[in-house]
LUMLUM-565046 format. One line per 4 residues: number of its first residue (from 1); their letters; for each residue x, y, z of C-alpha. Coordinates in pm, 1 decimal, m for minus. Example, Ala and Ser with C-alpha at 12.3 -4.5 7.8 and 13.67 -1.06 7.14 Angstrom:
<nodes>
1	AS	1230.0:m450.0:780.0 | 1367.0:m106.0:714.0
</nodes>
This chain:
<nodes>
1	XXXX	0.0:0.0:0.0 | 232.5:236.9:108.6 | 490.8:122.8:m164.8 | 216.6:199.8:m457.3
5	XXXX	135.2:538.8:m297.6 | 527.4:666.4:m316.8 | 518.3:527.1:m694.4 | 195.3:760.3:m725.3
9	XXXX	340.9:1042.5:m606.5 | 661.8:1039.5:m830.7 | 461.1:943.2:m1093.6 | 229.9:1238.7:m1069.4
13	XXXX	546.6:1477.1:m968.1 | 718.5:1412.5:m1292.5 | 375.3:1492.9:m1482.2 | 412.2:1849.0:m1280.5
17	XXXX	792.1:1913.4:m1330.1 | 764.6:2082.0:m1638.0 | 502.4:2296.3:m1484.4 | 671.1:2353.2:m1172.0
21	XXXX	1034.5:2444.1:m1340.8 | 880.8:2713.3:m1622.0 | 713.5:2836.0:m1237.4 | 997.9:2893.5:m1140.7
25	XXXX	1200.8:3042.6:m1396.1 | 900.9:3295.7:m1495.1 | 852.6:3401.1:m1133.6 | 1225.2:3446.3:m1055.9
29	XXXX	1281.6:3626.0:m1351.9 | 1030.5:3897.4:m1331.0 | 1150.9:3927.8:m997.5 | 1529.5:3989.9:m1095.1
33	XXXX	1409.2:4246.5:m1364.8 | 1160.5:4441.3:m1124.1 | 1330.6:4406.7:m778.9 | 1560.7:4723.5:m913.4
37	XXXX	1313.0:4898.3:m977.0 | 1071.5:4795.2:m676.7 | 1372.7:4857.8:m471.8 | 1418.1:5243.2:m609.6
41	XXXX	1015.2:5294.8:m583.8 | 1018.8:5180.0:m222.8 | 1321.4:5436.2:m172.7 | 1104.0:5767.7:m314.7
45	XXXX	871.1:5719.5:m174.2 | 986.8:5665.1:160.1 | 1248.9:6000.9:137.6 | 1005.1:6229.2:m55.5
49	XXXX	726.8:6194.9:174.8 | 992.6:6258.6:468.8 | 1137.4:6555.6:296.2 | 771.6:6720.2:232.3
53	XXXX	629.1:6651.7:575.1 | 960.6:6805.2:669.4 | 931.7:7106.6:505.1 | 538.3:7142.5:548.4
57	XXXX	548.8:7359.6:272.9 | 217.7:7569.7:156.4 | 248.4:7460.2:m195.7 | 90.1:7256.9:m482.6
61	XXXX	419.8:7006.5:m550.5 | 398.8:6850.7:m841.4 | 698.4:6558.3:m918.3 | 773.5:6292.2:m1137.3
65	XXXX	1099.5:6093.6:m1184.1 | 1167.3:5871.7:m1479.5 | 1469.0:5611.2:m1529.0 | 1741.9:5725.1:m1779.6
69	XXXX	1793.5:5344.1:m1855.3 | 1470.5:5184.0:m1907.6 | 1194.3:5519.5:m1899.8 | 1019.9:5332.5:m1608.0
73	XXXX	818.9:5598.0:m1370.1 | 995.8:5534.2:m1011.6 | 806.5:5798.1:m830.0 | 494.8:6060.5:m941.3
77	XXXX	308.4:6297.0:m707.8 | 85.4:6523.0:m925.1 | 218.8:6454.0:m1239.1 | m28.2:6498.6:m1454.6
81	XXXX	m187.9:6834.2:m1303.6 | m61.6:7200.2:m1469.8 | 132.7:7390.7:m1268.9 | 308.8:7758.0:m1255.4
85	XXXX	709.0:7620.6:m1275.9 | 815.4:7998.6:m1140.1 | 1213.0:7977.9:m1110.3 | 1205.2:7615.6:m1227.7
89	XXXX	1152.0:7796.4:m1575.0 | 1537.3:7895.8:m1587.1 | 1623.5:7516.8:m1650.9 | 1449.5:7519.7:m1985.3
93	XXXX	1577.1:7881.4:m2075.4 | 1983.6:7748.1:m2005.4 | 1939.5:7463.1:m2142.6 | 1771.6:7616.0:m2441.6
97	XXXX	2036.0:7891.2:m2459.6 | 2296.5:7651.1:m2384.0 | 2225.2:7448.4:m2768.9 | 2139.5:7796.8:m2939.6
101	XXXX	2452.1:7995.0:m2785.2 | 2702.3:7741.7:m2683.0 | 2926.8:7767.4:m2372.5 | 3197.0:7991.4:m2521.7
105	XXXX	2963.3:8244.3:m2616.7 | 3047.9:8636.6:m2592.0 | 2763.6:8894.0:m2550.7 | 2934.1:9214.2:m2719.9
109	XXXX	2902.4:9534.8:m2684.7 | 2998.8:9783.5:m2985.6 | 3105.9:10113.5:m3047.2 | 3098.9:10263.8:m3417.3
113	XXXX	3156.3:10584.7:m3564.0 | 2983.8:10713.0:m3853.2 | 3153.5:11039.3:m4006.0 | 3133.6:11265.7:m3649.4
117	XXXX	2856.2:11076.6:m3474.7 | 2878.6:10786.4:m3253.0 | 2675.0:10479.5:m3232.2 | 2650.7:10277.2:m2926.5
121	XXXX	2504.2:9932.7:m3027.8 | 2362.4:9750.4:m2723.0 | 2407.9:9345.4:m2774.3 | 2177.7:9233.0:m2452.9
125	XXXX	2538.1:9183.0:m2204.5 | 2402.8:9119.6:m1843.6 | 2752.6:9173.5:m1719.1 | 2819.2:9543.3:m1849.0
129	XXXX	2906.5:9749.8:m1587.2 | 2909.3:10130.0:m1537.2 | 3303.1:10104.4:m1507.7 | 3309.6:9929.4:m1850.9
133	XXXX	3057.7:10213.3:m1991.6 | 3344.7:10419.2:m1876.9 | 3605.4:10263.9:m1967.9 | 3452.5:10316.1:m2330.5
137	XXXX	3397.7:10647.6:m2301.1 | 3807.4:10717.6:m2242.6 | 3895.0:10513.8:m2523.5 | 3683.7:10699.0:m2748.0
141	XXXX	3797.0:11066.3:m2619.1 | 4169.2:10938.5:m2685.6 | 4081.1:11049.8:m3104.5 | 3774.4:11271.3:m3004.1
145	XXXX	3649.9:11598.4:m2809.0 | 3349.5:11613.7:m2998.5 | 3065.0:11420.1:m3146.7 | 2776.9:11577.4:m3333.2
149	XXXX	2536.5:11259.5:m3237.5 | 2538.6:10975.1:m2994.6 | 2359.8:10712.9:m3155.0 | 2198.4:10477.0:m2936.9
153	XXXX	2080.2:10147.9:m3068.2 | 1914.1:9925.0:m2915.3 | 1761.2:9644.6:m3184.1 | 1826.9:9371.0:m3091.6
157	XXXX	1578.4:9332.4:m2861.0 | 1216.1:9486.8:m2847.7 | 1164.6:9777.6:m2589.5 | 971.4:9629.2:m2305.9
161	XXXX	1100.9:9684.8:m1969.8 | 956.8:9341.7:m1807.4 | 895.0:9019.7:m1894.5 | 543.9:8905.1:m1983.4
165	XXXX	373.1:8888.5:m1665.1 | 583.2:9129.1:m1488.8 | 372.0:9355.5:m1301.8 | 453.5:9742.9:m1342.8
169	XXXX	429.4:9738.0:m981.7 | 687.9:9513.5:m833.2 | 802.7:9757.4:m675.4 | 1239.2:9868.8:m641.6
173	XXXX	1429.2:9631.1:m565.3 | 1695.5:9429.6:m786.0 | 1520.8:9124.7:m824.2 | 1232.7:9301.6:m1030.3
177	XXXX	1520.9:9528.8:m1242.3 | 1364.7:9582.7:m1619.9 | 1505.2:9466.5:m1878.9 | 1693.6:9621.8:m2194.4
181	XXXX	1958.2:9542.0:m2478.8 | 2189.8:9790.7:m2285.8 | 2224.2:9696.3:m1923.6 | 2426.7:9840.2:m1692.5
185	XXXX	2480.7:9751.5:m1311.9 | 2207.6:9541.0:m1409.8 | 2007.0:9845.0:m1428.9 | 2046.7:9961.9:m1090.4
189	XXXX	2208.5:10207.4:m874.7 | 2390.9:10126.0:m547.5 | 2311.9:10361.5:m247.8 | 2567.0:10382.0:36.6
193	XXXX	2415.1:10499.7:315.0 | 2576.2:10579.2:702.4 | 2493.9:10811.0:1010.8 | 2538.3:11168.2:1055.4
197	XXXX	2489.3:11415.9:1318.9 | 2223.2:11334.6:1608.9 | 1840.9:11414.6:1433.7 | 2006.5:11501.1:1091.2
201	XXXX	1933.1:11300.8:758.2 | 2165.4:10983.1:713.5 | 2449.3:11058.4:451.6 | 2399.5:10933.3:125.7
205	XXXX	2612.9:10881.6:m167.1 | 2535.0:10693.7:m479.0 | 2708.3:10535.9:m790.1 | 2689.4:10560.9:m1056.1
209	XXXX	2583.9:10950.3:m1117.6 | 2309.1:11062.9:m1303.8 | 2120.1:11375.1:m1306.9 | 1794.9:11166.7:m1375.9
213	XXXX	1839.0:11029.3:m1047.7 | 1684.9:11241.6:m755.5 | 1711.2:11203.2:m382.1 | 1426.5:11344.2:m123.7
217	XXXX	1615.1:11234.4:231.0 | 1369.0:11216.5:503.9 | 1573.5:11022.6:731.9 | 1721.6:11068.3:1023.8
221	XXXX	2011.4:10967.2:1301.9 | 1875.7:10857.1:1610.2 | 2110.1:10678.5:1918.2 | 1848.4:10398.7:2062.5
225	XXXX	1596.9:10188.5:1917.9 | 1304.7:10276.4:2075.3 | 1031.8:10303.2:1840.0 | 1276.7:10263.5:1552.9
229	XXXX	1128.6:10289.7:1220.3 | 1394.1:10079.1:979.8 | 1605.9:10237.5:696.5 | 1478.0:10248.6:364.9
233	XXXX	1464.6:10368.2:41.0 | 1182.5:10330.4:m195.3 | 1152.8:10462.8:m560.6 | 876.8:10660.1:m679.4
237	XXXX	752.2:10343.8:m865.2 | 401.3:10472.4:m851.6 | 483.9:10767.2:m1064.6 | 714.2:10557.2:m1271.8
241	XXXX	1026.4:10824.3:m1223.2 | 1353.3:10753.2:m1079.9 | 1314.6:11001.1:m758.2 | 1418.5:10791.9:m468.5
245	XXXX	1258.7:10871.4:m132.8 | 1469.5:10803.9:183.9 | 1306.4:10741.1:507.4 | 1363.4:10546.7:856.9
249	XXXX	1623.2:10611.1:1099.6 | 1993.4:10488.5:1106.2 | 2173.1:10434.2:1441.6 | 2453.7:10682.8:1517.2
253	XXXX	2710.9:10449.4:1585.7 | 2572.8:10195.2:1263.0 | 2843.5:10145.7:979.7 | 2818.5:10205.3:673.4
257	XXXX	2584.3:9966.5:442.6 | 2455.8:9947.9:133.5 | 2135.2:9874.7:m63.2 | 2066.3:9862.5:m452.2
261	XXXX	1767.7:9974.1:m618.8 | 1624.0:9920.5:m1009.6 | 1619.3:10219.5:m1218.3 | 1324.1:10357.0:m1461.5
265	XXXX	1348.5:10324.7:m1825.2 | 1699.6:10236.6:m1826.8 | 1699.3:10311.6:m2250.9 | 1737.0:10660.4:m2148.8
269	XXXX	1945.6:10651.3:m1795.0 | 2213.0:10415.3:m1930.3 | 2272.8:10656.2:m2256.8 | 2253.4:10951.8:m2023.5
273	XXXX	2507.9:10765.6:m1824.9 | 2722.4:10716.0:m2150.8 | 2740.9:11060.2:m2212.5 | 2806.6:11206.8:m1879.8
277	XXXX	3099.7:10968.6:m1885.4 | 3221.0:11117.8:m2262.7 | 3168.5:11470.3:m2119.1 | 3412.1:11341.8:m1811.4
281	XXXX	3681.7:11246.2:m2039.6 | 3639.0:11573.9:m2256.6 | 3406.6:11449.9:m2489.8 | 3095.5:11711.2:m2586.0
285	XXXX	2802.4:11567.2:m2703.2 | 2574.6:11769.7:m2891.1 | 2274.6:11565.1:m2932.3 | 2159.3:11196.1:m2817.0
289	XXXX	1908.9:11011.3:m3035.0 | 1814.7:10614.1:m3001.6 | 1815.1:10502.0:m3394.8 | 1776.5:10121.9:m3492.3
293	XXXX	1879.7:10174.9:m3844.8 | 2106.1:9936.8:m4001.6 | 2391.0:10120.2:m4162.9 | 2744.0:10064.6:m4216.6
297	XXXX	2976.1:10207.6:m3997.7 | 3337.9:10159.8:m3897.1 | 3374.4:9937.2:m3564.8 | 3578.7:10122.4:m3386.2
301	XXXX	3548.5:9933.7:m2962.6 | 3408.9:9606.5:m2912.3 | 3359.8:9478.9:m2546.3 | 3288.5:9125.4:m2452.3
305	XXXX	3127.6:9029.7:m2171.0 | 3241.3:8710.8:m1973.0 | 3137.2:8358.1:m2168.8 | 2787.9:8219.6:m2114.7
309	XXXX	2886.2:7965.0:m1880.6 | 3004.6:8206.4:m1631.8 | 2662.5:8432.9:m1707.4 | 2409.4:8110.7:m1688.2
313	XXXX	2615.0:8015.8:m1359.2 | 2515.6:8353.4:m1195.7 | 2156.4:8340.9:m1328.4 | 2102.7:7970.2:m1164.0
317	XXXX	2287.7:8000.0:m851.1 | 2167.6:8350.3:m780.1 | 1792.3:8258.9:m958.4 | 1869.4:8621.6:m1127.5
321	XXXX	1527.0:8675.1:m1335.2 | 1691.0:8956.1:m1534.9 | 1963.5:8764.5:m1701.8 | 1713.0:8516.0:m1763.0
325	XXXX	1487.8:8696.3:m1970.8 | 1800.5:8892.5:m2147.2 | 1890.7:8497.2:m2234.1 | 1505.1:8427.8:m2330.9
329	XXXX	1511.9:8738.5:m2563.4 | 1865.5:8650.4:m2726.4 | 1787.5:8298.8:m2825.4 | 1445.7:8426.5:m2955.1
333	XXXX	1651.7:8687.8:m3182.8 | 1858.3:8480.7:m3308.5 | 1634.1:8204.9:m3426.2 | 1408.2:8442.8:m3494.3
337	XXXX	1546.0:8777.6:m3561.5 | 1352.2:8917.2:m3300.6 | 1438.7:8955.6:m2956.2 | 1131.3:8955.2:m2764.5
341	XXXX	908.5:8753.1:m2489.7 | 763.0:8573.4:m2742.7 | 1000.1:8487.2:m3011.9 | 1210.4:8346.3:m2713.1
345	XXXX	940.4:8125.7:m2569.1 | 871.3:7955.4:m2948.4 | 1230.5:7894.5:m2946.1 | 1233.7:7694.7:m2618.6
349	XXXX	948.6:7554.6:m2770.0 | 1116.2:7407.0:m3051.1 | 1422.7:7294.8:m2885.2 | 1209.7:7062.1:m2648.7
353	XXXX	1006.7:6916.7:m2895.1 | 1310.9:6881.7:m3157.9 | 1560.2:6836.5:m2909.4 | 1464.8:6665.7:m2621.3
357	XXXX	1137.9:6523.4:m2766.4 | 889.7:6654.7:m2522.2 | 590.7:6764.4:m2620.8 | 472.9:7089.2:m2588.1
361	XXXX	113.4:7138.8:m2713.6 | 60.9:7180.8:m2347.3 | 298.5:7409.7:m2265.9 | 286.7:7780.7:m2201.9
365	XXXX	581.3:7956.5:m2174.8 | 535.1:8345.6:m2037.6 | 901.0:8454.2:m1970.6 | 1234.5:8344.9:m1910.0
</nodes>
């Protein structure tokens, strides 16, 4: 009995062998290919939820990471819902700038001369500086004391102050500083500001000098902080002028600080500023006219600013929205011949869906 139930069971067991061994080969393969990615799935999830409950942030979050090797989704958290990117937006701009520029590339800045005028040509440099705009204002009075006109031109890109969505009223300060295809100090002025006399105004001093820049001080040294009303300076934003109102009190034995503050319509400060630097050096100027007309003229200065690598470095680590949208502007000019808001967004446009093959039919891009 016992003899013809062992010879059963072998019997039968050999029947299921083939069965048993394509078991388990199926099952332990699928579980060599997926454990990986089980195992990285597991991990996400686990150390994303800790980092947001962490942070307890008041935000909609929206994330979704995809394997390089196989395109597998290891982790997703409102993936599919539209979101405002805000400052994540400067990844697609230097990336897009980064193809259409290359790393090597030099914003320039150019000076020409045509018979006795000058043109200043404006090539979009987020690195000029006022001691550059100098600097080009002595080499030029080295073969000249006068010019008839200071051309200023400024085509390459269009003449809006902000980026789309910008609001006129951001207010002062140098993360909202306009834009424009001649920047300098990116378009602000630095205020130095210290203590005077007990109950007199604070001493001011600012650089660089413009006579469109006016000061109305209504601060004052105090020696205790009782009551203190902080230091400030605001800019007659309202009015859209560049009068800057001082107010607050400094302490009397405070040292000296500094704050920087965005200009209005830098088009006309920064060729103001030009010529007030000729007119230092001994240059006259009779007249100053913004022209975009293409003519020939004889190069006679042409100032590079650093390459974009070092620019797009300062943009992301600093999240600077101005040389963003200078960057958003060039690539759209030269794909398109037009350096605006728009022509730069249908660029970034096309190098994601030609590029990077992601499609953008749902995409709306509003500035750099």
């Amino acid at each position: 009995m016992v003899k013809n139930r062992i010879t059963h069971f072998f019997s039968k067991s050999f029947k299921l062998y083939p069965i048993l061994i394509y078991c388990i080969f199926a099952f332990s393969c699928s579980s060599t290919l997926n454990y990986s990615i089980k195992k990285k799935r597991r991990y996400f999830q686990k150390n994303i939820a800790l980092i947001l409950e962490e942070a307890n942030l008041n935000a909609t979050i929206g994330i979704k990471i995809v394997s390089l090797e196989n395109s597998k989704t290891l982790y997703e958290l409102n993936s599919k819902r539209l979101l405002i990117p805000a400052s994540n937006m400067k990844l697609l701009t230097f990336a897009s700038a980064l193809e259409s520029l290359g790393p090597e590339y030099f914003f320039k800045t150019i000076i020409g001369k045509d018979k006795e005028n000058i043109v200043l040509i404006g090539g979009g440099d987020p690195t000029l500086t006022s001691y550059n705009l100098d600097s080009l204002a002595r080499v030029i009075s080295i073969d000249k004391t006068n010019i008839d006109t200071l051309f200023i031109n400024t085509s390459i890109l269009d003449t809006l102050d902000y980026g789309m969505g910008w609001m006129w009223d951001e207010g002062s300060d140098e993360f909202s500083a306009p834009i424009s295809a001649i920047t300098v100090d990116n378009n602000c002025i630095t205020f130095e500001y210290s203590p005077s006399e007990m109950g007199e105004p604070a001493q001011i001093n600012f650089s660089p000098y413009s006579n469109l820049i006016s000061i109305e001080n209504q601060s004052i040294t105090v020696n205790d902080t009782v009551d203190y009303d902080p230091f400030r300076i605001d800019r007659d934003w309202v009015n859209q002028t560049n009068k800057f109102i001082i107010s607050g009190e400094v302490l009397k034995e405070a040292i000296p600080d500094t704050l920087k503050k965005n200009i209005y319509n830098p088009r006309n400060y920064n060729a103001e500023l030009f010529e007030h630097f000729l007119s230092s050096h001994g240059v006259k100027t009779n007249h100053i006219k913004f022209s975009n007309v293409e003519k020939k003229i004889d190069t006679l200065i042409v100032h590079e600013s650093k390459p974009f690598w070092a620019v797009s470095k300062k943009m992301m680590f600093e999240s600077n929205n101005q040389i963003a949208e200078l960057l958003l502007r060039k690539i759209g000019y030269k794909a398109f011949g037009i350096g605006s808001s728009q022509s730069g967004s249908k660029a970034i446009k096309s190098f994601l869906f030609n590029k990077v093959n992601i499609d953008t039919n749902s995409l709306r891009i509003a500035d750099g």
